[in-house]
C-alpha positions in Angstrom: 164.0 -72.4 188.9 163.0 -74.1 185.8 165.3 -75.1 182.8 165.2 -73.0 179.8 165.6 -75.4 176.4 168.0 -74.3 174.0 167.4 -73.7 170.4 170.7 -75.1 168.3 171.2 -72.6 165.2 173.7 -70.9 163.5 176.5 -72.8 165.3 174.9 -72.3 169.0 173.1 -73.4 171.3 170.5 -70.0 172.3 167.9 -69.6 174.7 164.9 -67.7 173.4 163.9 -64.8 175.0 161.3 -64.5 178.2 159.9 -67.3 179.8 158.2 -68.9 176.3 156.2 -71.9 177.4 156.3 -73.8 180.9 156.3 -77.6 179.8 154.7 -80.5 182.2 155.3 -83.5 183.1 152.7 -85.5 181.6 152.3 -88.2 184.2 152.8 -86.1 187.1 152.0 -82.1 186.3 155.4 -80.9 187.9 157.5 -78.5 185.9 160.3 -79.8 183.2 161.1 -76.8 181.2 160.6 -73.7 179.6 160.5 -73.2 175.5 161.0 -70.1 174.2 162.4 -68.7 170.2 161.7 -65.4 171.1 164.0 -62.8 169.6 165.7 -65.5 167.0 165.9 -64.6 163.3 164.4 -67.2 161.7 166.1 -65.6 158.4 169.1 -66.0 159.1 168.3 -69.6 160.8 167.5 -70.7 157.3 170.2 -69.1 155.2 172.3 -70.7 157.6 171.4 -73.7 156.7 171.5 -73.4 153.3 175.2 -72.1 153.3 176.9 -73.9 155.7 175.6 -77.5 156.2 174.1 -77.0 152.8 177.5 -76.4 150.9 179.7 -79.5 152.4 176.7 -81.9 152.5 176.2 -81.6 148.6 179.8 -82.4 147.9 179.5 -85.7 149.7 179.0 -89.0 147.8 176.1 -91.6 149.0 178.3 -93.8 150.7 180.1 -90.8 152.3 176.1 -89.8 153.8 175.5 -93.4 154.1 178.5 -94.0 156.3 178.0 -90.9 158.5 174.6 -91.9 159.3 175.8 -95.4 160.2 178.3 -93.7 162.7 175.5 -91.4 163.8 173.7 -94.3 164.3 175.5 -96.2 166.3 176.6 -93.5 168.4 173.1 -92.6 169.3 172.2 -96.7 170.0 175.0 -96.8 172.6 173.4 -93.7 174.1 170.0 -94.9 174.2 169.3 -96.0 177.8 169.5 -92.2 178.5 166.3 -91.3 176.9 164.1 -93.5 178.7 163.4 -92.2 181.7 163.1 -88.5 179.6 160.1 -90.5 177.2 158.2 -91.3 180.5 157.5 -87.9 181.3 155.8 -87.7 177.9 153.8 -90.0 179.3 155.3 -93.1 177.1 155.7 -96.4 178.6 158.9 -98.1 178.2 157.5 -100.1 175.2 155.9 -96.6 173.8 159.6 -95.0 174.2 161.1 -98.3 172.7 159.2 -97.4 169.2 160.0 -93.5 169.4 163.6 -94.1 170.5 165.1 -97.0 168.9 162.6 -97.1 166.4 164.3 -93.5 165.1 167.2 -94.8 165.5 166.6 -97.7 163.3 165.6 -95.3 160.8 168.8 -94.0 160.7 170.6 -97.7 160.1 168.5 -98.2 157.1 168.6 -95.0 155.4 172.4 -95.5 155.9 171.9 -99.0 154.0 170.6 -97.0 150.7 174.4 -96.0 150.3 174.6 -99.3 148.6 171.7 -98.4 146.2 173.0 -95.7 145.2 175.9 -94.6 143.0 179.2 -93.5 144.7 178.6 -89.9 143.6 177.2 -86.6 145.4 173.9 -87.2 142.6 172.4 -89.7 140.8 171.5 -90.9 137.4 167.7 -91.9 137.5 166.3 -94.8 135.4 167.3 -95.7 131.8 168.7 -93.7 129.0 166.3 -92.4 126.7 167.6 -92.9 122.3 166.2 -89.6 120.8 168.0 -90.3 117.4 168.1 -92.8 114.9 171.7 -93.5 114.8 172.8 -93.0 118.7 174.5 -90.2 118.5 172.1 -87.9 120.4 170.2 -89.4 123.9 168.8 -88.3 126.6 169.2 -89.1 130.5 168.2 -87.6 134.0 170.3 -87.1 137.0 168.9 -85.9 140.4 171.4 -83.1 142.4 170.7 -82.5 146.4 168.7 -79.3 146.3 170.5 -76.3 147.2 167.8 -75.0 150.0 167.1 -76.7 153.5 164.2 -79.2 155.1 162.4 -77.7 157.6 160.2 -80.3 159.5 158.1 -79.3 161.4 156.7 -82.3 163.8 153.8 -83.7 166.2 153.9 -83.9 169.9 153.7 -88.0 169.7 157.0 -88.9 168.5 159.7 -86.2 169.8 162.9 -88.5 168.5 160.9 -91.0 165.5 159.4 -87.7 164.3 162.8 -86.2 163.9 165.0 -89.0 162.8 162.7 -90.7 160.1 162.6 -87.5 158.4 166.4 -86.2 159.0 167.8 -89.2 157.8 166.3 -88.7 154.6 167.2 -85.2 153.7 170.8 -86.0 154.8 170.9 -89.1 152.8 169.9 -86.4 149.9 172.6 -84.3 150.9 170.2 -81.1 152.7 170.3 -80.1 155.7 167.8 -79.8 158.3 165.5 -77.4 160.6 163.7 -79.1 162.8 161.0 -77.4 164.9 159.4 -80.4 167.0 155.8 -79.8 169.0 156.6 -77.4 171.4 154.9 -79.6 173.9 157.5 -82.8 173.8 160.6 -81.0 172.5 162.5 -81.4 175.7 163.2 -85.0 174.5 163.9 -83.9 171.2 166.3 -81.3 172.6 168.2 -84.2 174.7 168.4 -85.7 171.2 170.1 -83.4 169.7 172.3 -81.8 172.4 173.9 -85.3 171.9 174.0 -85.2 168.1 175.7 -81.8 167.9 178.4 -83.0 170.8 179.3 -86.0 168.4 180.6 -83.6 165.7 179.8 -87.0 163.3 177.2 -84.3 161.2 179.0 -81.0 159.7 178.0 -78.2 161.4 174.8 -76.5 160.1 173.0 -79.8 158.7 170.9 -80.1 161.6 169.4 -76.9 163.4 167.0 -77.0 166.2 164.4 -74.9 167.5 162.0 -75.6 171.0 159.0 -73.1 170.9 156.6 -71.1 168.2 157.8 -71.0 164.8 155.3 -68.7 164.2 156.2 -66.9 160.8 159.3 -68.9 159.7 157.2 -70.1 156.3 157.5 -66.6 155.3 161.3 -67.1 155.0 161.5 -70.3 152.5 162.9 -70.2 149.4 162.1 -72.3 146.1 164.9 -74.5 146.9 163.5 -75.3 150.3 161.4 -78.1 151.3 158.9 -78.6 154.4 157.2 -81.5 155.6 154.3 -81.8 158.0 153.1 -84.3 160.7 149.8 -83.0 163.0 146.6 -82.4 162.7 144.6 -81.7 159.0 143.3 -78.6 160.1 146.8 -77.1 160.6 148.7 -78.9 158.0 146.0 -77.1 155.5 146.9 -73.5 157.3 150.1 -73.8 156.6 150.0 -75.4 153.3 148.1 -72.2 152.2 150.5 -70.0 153.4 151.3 -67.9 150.7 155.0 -67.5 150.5 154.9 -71.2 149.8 152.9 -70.8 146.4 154.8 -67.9 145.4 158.0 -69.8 145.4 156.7 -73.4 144.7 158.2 -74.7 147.8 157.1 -78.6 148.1 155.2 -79.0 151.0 155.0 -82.9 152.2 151.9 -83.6 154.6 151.1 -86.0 157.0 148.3 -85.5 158.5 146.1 -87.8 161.2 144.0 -89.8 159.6 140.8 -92.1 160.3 142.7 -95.6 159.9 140.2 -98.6 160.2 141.1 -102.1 160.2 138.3 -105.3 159.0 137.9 -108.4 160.3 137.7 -110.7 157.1 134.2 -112.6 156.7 136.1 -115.9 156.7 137.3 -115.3 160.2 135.2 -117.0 163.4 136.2 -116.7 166.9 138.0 -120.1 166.8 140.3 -119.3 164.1 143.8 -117.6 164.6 143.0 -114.4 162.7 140.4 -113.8 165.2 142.7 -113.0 168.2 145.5 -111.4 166.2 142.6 -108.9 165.0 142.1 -108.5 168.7 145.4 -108.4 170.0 145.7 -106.0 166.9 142.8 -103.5 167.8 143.9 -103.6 172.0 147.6 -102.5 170.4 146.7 -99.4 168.9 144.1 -98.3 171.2 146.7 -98.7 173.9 150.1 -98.0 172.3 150.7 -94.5 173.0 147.4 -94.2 174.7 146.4 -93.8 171.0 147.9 -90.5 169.9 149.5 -92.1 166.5 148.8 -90.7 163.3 148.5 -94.2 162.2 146.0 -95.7 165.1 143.1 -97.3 164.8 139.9 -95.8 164.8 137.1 -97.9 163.1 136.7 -101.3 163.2 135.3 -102.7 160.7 133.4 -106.3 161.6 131.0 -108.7 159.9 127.6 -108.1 161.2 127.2 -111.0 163.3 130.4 -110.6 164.8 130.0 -107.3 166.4 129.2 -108.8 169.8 132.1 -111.4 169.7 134.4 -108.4 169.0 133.0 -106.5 171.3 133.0 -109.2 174.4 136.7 -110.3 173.5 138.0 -106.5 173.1 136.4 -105.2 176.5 138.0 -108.1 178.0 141.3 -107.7 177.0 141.1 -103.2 177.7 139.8 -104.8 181.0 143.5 -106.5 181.5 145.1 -103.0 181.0 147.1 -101.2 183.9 146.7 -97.6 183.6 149.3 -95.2 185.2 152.9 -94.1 185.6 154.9 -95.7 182.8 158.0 -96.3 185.7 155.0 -98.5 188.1 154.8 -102.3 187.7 152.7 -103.5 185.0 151.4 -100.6 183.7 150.6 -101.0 179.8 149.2 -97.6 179.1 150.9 -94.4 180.0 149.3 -90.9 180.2 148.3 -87.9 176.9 150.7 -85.5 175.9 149.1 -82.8 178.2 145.6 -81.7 179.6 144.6 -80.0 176.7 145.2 -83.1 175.0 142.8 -85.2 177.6 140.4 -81.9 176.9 140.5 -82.4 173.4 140.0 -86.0 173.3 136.7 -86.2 175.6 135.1 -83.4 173.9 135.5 -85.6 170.3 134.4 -88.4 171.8 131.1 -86.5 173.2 130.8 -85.7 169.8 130.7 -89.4 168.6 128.8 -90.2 171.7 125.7 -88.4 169.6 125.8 -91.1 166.7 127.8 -93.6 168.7 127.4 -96.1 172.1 130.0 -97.1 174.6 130.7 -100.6 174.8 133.6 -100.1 177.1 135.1 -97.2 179.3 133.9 -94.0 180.9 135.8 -90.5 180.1 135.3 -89.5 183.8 137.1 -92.5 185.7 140.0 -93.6 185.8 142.3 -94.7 188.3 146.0 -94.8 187.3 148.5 -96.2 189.6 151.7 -94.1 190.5 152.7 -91.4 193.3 151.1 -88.4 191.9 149.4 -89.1 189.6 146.0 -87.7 190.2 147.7 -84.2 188.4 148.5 -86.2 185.2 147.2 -86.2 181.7 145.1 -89.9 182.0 141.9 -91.3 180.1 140.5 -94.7 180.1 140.3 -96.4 177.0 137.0 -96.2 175.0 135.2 -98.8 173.0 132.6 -97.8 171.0 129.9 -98.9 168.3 128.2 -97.6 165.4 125.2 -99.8 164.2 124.4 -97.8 161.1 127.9 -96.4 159.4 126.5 -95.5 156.5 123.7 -93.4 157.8 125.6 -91.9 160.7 128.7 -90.4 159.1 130.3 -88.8 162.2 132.3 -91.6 163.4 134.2 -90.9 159.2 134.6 -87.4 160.1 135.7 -86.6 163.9 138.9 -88.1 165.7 139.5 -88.3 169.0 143.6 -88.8 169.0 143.7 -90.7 172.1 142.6 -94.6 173.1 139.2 -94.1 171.4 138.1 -96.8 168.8 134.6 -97.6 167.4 133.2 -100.9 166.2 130.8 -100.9 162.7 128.8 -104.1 161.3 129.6 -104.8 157.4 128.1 -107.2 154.9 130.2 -108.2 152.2 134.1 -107.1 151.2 131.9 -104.9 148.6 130.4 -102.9 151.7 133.8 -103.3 153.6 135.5 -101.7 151.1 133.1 -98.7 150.7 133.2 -98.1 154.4 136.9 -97.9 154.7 136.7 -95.0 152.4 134.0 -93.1 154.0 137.6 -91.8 156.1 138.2 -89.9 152.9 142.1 -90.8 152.8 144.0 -92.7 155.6 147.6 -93.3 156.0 147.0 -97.1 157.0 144.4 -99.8 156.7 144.5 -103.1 157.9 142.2 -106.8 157.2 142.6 -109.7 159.1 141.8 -113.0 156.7 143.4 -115.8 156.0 141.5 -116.0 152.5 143.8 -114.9 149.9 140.9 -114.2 147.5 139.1 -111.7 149.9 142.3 -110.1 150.6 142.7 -109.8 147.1 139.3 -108.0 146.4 139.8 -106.1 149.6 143.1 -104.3 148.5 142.6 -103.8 145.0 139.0 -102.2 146.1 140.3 -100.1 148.8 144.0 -99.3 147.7 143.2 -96.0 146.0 142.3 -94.7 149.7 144.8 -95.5 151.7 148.8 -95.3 151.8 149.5 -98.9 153.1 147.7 -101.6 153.7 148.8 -104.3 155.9 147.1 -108.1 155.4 147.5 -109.9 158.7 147.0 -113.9 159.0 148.8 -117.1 161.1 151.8 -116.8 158.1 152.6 -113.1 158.4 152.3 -113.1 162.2 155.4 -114.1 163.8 157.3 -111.4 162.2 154.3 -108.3 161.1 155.5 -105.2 162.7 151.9 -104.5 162.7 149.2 -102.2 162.1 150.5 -99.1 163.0 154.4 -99.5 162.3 155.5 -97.2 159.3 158.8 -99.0 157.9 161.6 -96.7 156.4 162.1 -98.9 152.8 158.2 -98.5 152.4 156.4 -95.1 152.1 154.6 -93.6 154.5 151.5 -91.3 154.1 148.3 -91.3 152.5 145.4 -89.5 149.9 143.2 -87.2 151.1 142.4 -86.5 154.9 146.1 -88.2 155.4 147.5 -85.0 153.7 148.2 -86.6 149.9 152.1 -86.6 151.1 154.7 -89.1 150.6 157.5 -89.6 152.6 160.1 -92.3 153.5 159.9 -95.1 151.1 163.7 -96.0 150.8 165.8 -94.6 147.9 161.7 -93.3 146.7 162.3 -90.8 150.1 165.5 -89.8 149.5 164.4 -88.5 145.9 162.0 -86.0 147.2 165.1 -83.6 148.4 166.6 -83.7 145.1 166.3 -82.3 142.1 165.8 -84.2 138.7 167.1 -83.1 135.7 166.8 -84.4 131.9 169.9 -83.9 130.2 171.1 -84.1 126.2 173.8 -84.6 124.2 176.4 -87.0 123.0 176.9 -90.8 124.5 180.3 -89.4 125.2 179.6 -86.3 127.1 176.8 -87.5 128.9 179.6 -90.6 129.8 181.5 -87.8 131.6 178.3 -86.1 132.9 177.1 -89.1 134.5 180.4 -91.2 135.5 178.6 -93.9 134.4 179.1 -95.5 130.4 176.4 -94.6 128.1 176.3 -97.1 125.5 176.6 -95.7 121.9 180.1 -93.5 123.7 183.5 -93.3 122.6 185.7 -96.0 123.9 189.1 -95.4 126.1 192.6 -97.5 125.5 193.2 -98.8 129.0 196.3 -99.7 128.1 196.5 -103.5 129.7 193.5 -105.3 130.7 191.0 -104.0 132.6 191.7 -107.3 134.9 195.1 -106.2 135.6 194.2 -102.5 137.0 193.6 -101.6 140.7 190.3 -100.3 141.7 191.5 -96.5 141.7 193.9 -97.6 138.3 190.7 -97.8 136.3 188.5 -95.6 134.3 184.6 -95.3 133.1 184.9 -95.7 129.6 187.9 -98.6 129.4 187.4 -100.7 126.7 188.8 -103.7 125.3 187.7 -105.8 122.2 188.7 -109.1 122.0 189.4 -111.9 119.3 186.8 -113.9 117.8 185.2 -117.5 118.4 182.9 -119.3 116.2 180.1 -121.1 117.2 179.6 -125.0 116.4 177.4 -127.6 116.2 179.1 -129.5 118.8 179.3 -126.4 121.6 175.3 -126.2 121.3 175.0 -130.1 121.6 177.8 -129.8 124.2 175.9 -127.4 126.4 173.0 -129.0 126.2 174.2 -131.9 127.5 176.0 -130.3 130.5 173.6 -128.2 131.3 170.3 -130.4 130.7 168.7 -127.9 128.8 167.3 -129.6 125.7 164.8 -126.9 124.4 163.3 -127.9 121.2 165.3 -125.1 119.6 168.8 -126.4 121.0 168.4 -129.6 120.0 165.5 -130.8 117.7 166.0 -129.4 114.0 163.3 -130.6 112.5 160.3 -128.8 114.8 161.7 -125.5 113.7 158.6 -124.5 111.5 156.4 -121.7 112.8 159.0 -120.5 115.7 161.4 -117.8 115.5 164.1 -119.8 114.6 166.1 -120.4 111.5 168.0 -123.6 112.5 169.5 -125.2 115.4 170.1 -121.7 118.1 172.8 -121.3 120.3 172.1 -121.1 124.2 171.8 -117.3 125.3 174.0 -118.9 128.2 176.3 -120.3 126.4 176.8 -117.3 124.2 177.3 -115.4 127.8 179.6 -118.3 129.0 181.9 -118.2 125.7 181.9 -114.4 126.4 183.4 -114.9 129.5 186.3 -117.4 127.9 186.8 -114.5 125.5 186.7 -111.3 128.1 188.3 -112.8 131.4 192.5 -112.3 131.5 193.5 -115.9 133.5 196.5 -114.4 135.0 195.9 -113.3 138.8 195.3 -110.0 139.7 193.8 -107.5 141.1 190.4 -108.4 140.7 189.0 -111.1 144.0 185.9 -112.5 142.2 182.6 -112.2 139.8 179.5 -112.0 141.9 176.8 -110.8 140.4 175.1 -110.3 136.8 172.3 -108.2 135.6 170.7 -106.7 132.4 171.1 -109.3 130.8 169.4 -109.2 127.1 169.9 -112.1 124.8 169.1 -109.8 121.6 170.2 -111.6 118.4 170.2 -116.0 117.8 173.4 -117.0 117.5 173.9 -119.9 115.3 176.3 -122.5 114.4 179.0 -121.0 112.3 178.2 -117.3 113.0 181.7 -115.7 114.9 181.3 -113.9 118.0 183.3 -110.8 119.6 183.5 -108.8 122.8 183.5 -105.3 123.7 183.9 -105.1 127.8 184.0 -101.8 129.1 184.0 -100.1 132.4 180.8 -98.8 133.1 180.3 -97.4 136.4 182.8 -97.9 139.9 181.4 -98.0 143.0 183.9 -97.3 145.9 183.5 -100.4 148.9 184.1 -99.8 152.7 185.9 -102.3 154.6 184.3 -104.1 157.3 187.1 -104.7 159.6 190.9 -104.1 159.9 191.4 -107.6 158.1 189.1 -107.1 155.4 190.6 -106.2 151.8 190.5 -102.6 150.8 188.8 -103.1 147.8 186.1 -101.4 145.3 182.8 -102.9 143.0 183.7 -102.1 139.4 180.5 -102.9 136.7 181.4 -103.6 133.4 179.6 -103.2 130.3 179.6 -106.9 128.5 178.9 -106.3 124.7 178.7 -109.2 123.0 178.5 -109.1 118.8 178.5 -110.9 115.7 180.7 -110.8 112.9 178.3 -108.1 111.2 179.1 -106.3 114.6 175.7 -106.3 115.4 174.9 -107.5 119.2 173.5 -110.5 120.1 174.0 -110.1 123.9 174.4 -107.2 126.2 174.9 -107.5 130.1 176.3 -105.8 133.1 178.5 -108.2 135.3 179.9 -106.7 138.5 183.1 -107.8 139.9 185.1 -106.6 143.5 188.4 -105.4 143.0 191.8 -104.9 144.6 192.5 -100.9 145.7 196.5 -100.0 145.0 199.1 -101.4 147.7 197.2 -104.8 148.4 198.8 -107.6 146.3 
């Protein structure tokens, strides 16, 4: 008897009622699994969600997220062998698994690196503060809060465990929990996935639900708080962005949607050159990589118009190299499709194209994949097409065939390049291959406005390009138009879209305590001792001390310019001063930041390790000879630190505010140094 998957929700792992749906194997036809929600209560599912993974996730800091999803990640990386031979009867070779297994995974690891971007709080204060009065006693700032709803993805058949992770470790990052409802057809990897997930207990329960079957009617249950996201085709992404329970409560609704990608061969590029056969390696990768079904493959080709029969010879050569079959065989390069319907669906859009299109290479009737059994699987042949007339025979803009099906289309000029790349209407990636930085130039400022990424691939990028059709976590992913207009990943840009931004008013002082972070223009607090002398957890947002004066001389600006071979006309030559800025001789903005440091720093040892790093830094105000300068330093924001081994330090990254000012106590410097700081009990 066939397996039944579970659905994990509301604490448990449930079957579904009846039989649900009978899931192949994709290289063979024999039976995996049945998926079945029947009889859950979506409803309840959500609310769930909302209250119990909901609640604890929103009172955890960014590096508290951050580090779960590091554990999380690791766990699942010393797991990973185990998925394998699950991938391959999706069809996916090992290389095809390698992306959709450890490339989720990696998703994971740098989501969890984003901790370090953001504060050490369960929100975060956005951008800059905003002066609304004349005198600074009334401003303005924004903080973003986790939303108080759930993420329900809802994902494509291609990428059961990517699919899930890259989106998962967002909203978790954001402090949301998750529903995800992968393709029904592939969910038995997703399921293995998560069955593992769960049995960590690294997650708090409720953050991450699952369900393996129709989701049929669980739109009607989201709330304004609620966000969804979709990956598939554009025809469904538009039914169910139109469903009306979503307008009603202005639910976001994130798209990403298949798209007509196309990639150019620059008109610098001859077959002798090395852009040539990285264009071709390029092309043969995303026909073949997943036997095309990537939201992000290639699907026109974009070529000069005397180099259509060069591409074509050298592309047909290298699909000719390609082992078909059983991803498990030896040397097989291209697995199988999802499913029949999914070989169905691809040779009836490619008869389609046939009617403004040629095959250069392949027939949709033969092929002959190696493996025991697998006459009963899900296997195409790759096929190469051409369009001579693209502008005339707009088909090939308009139909995909989500499978290994790629057609070639002549070009003359970047001008006509760029106009045929947006005949797609909206793609989520775009690719030229030059090694002329002024036609890649015109190429992406022309075509940028279509497309979500664009990728520029010469002899320099090479070596370490990820490639056409490789979305990376810290860039976004998704595209205008046919792509679905959506957004998602990005880095800290991703994590964004789960929260909530807010502006708030009022006083430096209350928005101080708002904010944990010092907003200039607040009221000051008596540490007591120096802010150098106070452990990590001993210190407060707010501590300020002011220090004695020093006056500036004639000799420290000749001094510093000698030690630090900066001899600026304005530092050392007097007598050009006419027409500049300048009154008389000025005052390194370094020095005036160095002297600062004499006057801030307490010598004694303590708990502080080190200065590493400075930023905002203003010079505001010339300093010079015989003006007397102050300084106000004060804690502005702590950042707690984890330690990397059991030898490391226990220790935290305090920033402090450095104010420096003149005698009128107006400031001629401002900057933001950070420094790493004993915790209590490590002298």
């Amino acid at each position: 008897m066939t397996n039944k998957l579970g659905n994990y929700v509301m604490g448990a792992w449930q079957e579904g009622e009846g039989d649900g749906k009978l899931l192949l194997n994709a290289v063979n036809g024999e039976p995996i699994a049945h998926a079945s929600t029947a009889g859950l209560d979506f409803a309840e599912i959500l609310a769930y969600g909302r209250s119990t993974g909901g609640a604890v996730l929103r009172k955890m800091t960014f590096r508290e997220r951050g580090l779960m999803l590091k554990k999380l990640a690791l766990h699942l990386y010393a797991m990973k062998d185990k998925y394998y031979p699950i991938s391959y009867q999706t069809g996916a070779t090992k290389k095809d698994s390698w992306i959709d297994i450890e490339g989720g995974i990696g998703n994971l690891f740098a989501n969890a690196s984003l901790r370090r971007k953001f504060p050490d709080t369960p929100f975060h204060v956005d951008g800059e503060m905003a002066p609304l009065s004349k005198n600074g006693g009334f401003i303005g700032h924004h903080i973003m809060v986790p939303k108080e709803g759930i993420a329900i993805h809802i994902n494509a058949f291609n990428f059961p465990i990517w699919g899930m992770l890259e989106k998962v470790a967002v909203n978790l990052m954001a402090g949301v929990p998750a529903l995800v409802k992968p393709a029904t057809l592939t969910s038995f990897l997703t399921e293995a996935m998560v069955r593992d997930i769960i049995a960590s207990n690294i997650i708090p329960e409720g953050s991450l639900q699952l369900i393996c079957g129709s989701a049929r009617g669980i739109l009607d249950h989201v709330m304004s708080q609620d966000v969804v996201t979709f990956t598939g085709s554009a025809s469904t992404g538009q039914m169910l962005k139109s469903t009306s329970r979503l307008v009603e409560e202005s639910v976001p609704f994130n798209m990403e949607a298949d798209s007509l990608n196309c990639i150019v061969l620059g008109e610098d590029v001859s077959p002798d050159k090395e852009e040539f056969k990285l264009f071709i390696k390029e092309v043969r990768n995303e026909m073949t990589t997943k036997c095309g079904q990537k939201c992000t493959a290639i699907r026109r080709i974009f070529v000069p118009e005397n180099m259509v029969e060069e591409v074509h010879l050298a592309l047909a050569a290298q699909l000719q190299k390609t082992i078909i079959g059983d991803p498990t065989a030896e040397g097989v390069r291209m697995g199988a499709l999802a499913g029949h319907d999914q070989v169905a669906e691809v040779k009836a859009n490619v008869d389609e194209l046939l009617k403004s299109n040629k095959i250069l290479f392949g027939d949709l009737n033969d092929v002959q994949p190696v493996g025991d059994g697998t006459d009963k699987g899900a296997f195409v042949s790759p096929i190469l097409m051409v369009n001579d007339r693209p502008f005339d025979n707009l088909a090939v803009h308009e139909i995909e065939a989500f499978g290994p099906a790629s057609t070639i289309m002549p070009y003359n000029g970047v001008d006509e390049a760029i106009a045929l790349s947006k005949l797609g209407k909206g793609s989520l990636c775009c690719s030229i291959a030059t090694f002329d930085d002024n036609i890649a130039r015109e190429f992406v400022l022309g075509a940028a406005s279509y497309h979500g990424r664009i990728l520029v691939l010469n002899r320099e990028s090479a070596l370490e390009s990820t490639g056409h059709g490789s979305p990376m976590p810290l860039l976004i992913h998704g595209g205008p138009g046919r792509a679905g207009g959506g957004e998602e990943m990005g880095g800290m840009r991703g994590v964004k879209h789960y929260m909530q931004r807010c502006a708030i008013q009022g006083s430096p002082t209350t928005l101080t305590e708002i904010t944990s972070q010092y907003q200039y223009g607040g009221k000051y607090k008596d540490p007591g001792k120096h802010p150098f002398q106070k452990h990590f957890e001993e210190l407060n947002v707010g501590d300020t001390i002011e220090t004695h004066g020093r006056t500036i001389t004639e000799a420290d600006i000749v001094n510093f310019a000698n030690v630090s071979w900066d001899h600026f006309y304005a530092h050392t030559d007097v007598t050009t001063l006419e027409g500049t800025t300048f009154e008389q001789r000025v005052a390194h903005g370094y020095f005036i930041l160095s002297a600062a440091a004499g006057l801030f720093v307490d010598a004694k040892k303590g708990p502080v390790l080190l200065n590493y790093g400075l930023e905002e830094c203003r010079f505001t105000k010339p300093v010079y000879a015989g003006m007397t300068i102050a300084v106000r330093l004060t804690v502005k924001e702590k950042m707690d630190q984890e330690k990397r081994d059991e030898e490391d330090i226990p220790k935290g990254i305090v920033k402090f505010l450095v104010d420096v000012f003149d005698e009128s106590g107006e400031t001629v410097t401002i900057a933001t140094i950070l420094t790493m700081v004993k915790k209590l009990g490590e002298e």
